[in-house]
MMTF fields as JSON, N, C-alpha, C and O atoms, coordinates in Angstrom:
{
  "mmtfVersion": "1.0.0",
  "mmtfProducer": "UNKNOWN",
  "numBonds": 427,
  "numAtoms": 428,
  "numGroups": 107,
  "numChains": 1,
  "numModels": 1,
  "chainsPerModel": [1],
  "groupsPerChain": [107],
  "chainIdList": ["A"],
  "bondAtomList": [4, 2, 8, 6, 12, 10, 16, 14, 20, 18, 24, 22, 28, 26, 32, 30, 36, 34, 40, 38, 44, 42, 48, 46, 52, 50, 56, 54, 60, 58, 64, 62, 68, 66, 72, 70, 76, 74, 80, 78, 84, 82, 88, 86, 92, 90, 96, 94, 100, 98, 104, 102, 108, 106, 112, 110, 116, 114, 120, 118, 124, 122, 128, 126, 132, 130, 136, 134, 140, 138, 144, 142, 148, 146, 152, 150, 156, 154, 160, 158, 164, 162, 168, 166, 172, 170, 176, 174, 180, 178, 184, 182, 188, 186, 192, 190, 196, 194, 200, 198, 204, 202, 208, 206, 212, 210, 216, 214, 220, 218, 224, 222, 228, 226, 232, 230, 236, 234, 240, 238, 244, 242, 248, 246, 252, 250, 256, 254, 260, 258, 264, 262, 268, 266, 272, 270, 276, 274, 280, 278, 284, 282, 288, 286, 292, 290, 296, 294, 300, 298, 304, 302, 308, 306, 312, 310, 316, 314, 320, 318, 324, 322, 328, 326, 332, 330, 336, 334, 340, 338, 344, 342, 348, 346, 352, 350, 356, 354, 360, 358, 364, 362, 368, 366, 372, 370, 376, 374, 380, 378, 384, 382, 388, 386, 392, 390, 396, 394, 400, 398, 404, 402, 408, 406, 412, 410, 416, 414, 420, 418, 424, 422],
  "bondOrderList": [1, 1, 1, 1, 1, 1, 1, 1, 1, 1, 1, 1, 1, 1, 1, 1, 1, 1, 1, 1, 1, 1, 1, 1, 1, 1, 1, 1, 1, 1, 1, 1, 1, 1, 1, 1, 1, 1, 1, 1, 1, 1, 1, 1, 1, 1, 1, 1, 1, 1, 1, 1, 1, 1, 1, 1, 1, 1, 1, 1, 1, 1, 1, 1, 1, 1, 1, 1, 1, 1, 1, 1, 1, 1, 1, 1, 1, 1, 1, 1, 1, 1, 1, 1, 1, 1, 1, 1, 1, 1, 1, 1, 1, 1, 1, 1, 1, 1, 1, 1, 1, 1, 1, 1, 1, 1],
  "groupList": [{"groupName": "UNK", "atomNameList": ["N", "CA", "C", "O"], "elementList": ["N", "C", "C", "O"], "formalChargeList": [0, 0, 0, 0], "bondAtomList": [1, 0, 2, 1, 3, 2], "bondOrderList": [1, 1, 2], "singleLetterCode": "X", "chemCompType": "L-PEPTIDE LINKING"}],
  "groupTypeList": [0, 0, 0, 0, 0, 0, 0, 0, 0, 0, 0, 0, 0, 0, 0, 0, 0, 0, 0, 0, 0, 0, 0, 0, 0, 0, 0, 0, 0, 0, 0, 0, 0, 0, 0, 0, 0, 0, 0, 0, 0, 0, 0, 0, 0, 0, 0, 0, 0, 0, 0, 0, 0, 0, 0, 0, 0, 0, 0, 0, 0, 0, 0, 0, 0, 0, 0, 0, 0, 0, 0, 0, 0, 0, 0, 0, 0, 0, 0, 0, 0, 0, 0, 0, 0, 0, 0, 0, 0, 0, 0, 0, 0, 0, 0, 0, 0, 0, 0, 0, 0, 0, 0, 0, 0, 0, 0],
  "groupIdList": [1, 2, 3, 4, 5, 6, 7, 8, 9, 10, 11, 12, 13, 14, 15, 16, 17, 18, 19, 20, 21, 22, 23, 24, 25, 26, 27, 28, 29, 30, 31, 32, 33, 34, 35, 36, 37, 38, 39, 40, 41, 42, 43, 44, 45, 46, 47, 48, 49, 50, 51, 52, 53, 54, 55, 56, 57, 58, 59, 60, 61, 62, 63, 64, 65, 66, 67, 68, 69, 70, 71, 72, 73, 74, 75, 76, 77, 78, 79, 80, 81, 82, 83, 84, 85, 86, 87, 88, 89, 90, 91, 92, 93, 94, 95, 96, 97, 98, 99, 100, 101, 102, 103, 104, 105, 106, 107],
  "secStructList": [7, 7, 7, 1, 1, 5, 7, 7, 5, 7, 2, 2, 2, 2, 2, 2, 2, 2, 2, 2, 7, 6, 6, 3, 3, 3, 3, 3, 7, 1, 7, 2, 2, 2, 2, 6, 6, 7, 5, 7, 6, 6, 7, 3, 3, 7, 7, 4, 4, 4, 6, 4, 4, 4, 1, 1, 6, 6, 1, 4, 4, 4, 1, 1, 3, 3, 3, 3, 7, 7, 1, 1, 1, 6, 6, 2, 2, 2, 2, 2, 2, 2, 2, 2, 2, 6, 6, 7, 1, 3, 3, 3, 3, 5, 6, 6, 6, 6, 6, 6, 7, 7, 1, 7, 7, 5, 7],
  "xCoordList": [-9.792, -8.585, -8.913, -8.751, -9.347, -10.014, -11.573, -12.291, -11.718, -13.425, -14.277, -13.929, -15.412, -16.077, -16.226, -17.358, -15.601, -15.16, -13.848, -13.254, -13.336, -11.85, -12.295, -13.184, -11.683, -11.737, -11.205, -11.301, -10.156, -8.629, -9.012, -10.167, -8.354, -8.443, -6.602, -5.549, -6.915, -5.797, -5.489, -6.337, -3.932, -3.306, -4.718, -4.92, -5.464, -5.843, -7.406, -7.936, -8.228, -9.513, -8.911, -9.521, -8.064, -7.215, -7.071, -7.344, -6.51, -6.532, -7.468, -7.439, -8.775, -10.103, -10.549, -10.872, -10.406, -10.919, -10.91, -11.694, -9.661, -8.743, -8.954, -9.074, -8.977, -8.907, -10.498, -10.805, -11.655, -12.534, -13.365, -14.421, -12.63, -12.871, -11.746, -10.593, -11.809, -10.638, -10.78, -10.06, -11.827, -11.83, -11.656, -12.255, -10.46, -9.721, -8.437, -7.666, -8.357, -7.295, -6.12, -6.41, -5.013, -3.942, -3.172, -2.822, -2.862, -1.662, -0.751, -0.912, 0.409, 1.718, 2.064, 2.151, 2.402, 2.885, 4.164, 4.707, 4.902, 6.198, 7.341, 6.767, 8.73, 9.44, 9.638, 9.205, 10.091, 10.494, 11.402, 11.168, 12.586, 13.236, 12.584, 12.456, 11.6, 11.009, 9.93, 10.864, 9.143, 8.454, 9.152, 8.878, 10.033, 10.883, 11.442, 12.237, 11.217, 11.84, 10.598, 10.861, 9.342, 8.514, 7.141, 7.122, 6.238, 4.627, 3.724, 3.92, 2.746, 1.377, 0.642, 0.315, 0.519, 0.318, -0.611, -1.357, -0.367, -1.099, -1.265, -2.097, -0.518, -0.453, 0.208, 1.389, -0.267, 0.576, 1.172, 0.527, 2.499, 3.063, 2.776, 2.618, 2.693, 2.474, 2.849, 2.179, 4.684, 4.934, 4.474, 4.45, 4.036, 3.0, 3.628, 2.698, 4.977, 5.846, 5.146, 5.235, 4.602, 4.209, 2.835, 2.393, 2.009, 0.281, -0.077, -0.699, 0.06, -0.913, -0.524, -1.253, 0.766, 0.732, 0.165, -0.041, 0.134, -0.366, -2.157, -2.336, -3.099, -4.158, -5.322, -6.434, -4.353, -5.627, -5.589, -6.57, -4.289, -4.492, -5.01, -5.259, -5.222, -5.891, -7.44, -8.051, -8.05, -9.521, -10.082, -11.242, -10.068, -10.494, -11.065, -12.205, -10.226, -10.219, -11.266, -11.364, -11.786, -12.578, -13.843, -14.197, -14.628, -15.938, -15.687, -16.522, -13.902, -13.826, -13.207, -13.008, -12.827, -12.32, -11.15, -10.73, -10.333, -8.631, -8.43, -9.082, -7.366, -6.729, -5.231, -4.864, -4.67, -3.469, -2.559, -2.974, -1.556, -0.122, 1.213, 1.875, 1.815, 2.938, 3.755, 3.222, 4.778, 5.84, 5.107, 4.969, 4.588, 4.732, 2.878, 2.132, 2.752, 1.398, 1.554, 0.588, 2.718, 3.296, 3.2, 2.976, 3.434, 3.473, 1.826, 1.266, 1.262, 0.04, -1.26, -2.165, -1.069, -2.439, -2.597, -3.604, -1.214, -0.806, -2.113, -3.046, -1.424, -1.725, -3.634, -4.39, -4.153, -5.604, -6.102, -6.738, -5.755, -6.099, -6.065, -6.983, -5.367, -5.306, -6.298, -7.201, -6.136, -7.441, -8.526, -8.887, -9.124, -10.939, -10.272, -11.052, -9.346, -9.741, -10.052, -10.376, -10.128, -10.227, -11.005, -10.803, -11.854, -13.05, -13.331, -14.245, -12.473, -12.488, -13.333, -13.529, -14.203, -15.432, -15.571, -16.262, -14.293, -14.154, -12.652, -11.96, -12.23, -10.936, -10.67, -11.464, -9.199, -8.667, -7.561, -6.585, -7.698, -6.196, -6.016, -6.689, -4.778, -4.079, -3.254, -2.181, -3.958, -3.505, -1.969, -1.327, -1.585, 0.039, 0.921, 1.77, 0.538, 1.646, 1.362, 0.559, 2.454, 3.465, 3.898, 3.863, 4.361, 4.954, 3.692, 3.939, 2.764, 2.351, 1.146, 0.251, 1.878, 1.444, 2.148, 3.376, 1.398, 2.12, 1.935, 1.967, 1.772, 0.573, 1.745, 2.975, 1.083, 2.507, 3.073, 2.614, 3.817, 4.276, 4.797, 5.2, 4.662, 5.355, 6.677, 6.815, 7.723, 8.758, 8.865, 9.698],
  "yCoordList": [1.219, 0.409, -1.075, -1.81, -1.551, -3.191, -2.96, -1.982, -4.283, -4.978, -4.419, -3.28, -4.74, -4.17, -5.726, -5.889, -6.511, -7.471, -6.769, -7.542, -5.757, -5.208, -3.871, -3.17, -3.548, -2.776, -2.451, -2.927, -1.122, -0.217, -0.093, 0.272, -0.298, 0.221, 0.726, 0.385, 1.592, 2.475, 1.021, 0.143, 0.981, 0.473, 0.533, -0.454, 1.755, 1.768, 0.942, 0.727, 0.422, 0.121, -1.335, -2.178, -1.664, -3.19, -3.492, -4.684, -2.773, -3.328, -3.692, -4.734, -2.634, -2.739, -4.228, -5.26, -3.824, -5.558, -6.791, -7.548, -6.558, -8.082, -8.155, -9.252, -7.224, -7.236, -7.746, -8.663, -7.171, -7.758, -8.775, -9.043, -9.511, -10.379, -11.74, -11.356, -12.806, -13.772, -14.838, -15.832, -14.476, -15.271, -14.504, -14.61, -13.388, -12.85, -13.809, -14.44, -13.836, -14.23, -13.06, -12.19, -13.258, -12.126, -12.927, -14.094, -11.841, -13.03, -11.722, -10.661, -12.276, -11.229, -11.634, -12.861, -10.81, -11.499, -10.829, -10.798, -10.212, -9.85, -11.245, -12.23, -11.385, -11.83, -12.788, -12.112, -13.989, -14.902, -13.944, -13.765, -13.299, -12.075, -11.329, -11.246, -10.1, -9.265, -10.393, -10.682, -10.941, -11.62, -11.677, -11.157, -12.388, -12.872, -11.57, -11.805, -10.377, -9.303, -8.627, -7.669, -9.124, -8.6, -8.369, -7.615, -9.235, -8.946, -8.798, -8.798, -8.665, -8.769, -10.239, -11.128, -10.161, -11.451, -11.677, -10.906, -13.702, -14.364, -14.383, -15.186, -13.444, -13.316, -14.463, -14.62, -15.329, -16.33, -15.82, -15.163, -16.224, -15.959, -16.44, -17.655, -15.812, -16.073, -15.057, -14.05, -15.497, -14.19, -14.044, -15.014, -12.569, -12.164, -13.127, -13.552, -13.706, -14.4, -16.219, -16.844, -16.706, -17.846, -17.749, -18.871, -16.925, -16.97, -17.83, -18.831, -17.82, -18.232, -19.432, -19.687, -20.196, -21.199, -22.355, -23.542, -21.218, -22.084, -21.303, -21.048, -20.973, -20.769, -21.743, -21.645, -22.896, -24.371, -24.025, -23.496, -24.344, -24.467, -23.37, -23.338, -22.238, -20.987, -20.838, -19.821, -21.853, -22.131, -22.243, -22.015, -22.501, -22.998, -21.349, -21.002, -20.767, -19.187, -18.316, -17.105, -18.721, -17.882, -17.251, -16.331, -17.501, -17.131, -16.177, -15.351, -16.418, -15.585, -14.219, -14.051, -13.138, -11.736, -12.12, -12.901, -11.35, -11.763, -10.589, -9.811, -10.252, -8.748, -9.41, -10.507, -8.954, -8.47, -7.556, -6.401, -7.668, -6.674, -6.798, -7.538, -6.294, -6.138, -4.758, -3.886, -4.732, -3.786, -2.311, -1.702, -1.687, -0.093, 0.242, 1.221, -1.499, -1.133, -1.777, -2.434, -1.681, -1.378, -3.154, -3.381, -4.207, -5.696, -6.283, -7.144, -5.784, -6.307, -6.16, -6.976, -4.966, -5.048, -6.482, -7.03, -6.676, -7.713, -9.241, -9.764, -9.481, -10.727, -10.111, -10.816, -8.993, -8.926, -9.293, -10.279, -8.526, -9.31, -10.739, -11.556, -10.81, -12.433, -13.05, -13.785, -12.745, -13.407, -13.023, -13.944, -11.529, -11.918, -12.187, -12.101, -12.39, -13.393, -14.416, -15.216, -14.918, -16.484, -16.578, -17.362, -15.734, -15.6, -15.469, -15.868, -14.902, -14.449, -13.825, -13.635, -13.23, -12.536, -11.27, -10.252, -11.971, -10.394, -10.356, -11.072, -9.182, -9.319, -7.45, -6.513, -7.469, -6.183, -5.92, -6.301, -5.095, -4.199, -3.055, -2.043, -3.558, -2.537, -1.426, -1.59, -0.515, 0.536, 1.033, 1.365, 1.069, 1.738, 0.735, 1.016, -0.725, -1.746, -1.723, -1.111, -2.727, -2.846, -1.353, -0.798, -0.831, 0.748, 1.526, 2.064, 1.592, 2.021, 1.805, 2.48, 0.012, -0.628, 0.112, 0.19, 0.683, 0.988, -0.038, 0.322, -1.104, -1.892, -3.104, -3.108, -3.761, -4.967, -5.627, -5.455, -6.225, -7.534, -8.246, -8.008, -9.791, -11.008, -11.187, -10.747, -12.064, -12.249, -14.129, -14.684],
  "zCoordList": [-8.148, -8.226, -8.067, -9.041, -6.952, -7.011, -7.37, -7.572, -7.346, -7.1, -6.477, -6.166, -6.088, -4.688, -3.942, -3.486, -3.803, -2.754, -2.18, -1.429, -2.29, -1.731, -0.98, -1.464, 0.165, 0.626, 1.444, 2.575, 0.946, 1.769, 3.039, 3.257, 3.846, 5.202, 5.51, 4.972, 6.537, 7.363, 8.329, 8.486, 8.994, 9.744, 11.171, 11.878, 11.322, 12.815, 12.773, 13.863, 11.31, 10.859, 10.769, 11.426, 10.223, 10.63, 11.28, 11.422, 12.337, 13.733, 14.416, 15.07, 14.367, 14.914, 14.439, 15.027, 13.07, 12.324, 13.323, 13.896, 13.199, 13.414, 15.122, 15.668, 15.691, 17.859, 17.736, 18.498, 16.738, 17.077, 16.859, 17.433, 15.693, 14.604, 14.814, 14.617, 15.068, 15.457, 14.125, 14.029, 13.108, 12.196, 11.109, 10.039, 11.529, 10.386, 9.584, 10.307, 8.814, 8.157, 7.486, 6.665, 7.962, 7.558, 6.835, 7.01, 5.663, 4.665, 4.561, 3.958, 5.494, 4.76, 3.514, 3.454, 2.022, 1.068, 1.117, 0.013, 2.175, 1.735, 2.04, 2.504, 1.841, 1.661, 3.093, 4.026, 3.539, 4.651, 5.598, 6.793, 4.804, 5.915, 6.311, 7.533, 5.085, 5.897, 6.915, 7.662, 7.305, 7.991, 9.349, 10.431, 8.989, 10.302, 10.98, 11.89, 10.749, 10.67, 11.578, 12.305, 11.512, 12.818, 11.514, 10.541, 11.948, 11.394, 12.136, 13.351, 11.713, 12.635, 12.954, 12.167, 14.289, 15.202, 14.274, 13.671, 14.21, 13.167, 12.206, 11.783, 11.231, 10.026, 9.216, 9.525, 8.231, 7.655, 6.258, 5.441, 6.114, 4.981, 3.671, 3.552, 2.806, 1.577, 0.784, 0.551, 0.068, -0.583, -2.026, -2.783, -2.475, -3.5, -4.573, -5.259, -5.046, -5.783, -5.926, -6.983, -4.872, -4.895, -4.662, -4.416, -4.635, -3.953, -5.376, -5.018, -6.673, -7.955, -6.913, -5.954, -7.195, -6.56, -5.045, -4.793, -4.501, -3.226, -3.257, -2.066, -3.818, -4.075, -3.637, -3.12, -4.19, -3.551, -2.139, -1.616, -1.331, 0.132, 0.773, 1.978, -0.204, 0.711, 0.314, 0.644, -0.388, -0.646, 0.256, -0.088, 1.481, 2.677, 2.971, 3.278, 2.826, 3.205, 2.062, 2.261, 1.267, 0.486, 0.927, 0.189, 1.943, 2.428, 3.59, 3.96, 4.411, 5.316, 5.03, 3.827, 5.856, 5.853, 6.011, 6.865, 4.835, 4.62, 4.561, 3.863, 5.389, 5.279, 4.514, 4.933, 3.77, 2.566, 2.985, 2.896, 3.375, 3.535, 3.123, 3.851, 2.168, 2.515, 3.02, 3.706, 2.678, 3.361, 3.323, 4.384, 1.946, 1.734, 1.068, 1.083, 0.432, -0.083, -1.466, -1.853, -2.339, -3.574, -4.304, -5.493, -3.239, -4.07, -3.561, -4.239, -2.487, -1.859, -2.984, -3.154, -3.632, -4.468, -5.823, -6.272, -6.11, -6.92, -6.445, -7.056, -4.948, -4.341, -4.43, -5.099, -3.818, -3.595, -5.214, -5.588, -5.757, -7.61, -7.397, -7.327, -7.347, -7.627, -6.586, -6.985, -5.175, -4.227, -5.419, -6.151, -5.666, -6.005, -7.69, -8.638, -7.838, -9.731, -9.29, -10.167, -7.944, -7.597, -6.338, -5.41, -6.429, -5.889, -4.577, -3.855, -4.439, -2.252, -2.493, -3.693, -1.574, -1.42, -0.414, -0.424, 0.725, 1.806, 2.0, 2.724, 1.047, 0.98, 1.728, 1.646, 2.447, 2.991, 2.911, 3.556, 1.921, 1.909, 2.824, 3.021, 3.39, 4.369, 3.335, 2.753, 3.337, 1.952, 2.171, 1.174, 3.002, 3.437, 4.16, 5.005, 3.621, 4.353, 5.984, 6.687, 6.258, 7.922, 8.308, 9.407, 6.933, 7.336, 8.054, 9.133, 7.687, 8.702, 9.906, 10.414, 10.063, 11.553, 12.551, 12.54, 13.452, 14.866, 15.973, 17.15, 15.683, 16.802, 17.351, 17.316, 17.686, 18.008, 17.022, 15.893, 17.153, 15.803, 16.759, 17.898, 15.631, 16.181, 15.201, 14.06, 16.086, 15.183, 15.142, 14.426]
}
């Protein structure tokens, strides 16, 4: 399905990631409501609708580990395409969304 710069992980291999890794980068691409509606701590928004667009300011981010989520799984693979067409290098898809984060969220 992706690249081999992409690679699915479960809600509980994300977590591990990210608790042990602080130079993870999380991009929610779902919607400003769903967001505000409860995400995963530190995650910055970027909905899958505007990422072509804001691409420059996330250049900074190309050499580091970016985990990708939205809601179910279903708009997130969209945005990971688009990261490695534009050359991210350690990219993570959370294969089953927020739906199935059990872990904390921020609002």
């Amino acid at each position: 399905m992706f690249d081999s710069n992409v690679k699915n992980v479960s809600a509980k291999e994300a977590y591990d990631l990210i608790k042990d890794d602080k130079e993870f980068v999380i991009l929610d691409v779902r919607s400003k409501e769903e967001y505000d509606s409860g995400h995963i701590p530190g995650a910055k928004l970027v909905p899958v609708q505007v990422l072509t667009s804001m691409i420059d300011e996330l250049d900074k981010y190309k050499e580091k580990k970016v985990l990708v989520y939205c809601a179910s799984g279903r708009r997130s693979p969209i945005a990971v395409d688009t990261l490695a067409d534009n050359d991210f290098k350690n990219i993570y898809h959370l294969s089953r969304g927020i739906a199935s984060w059990k872990y904390d969220r921020s609002k």
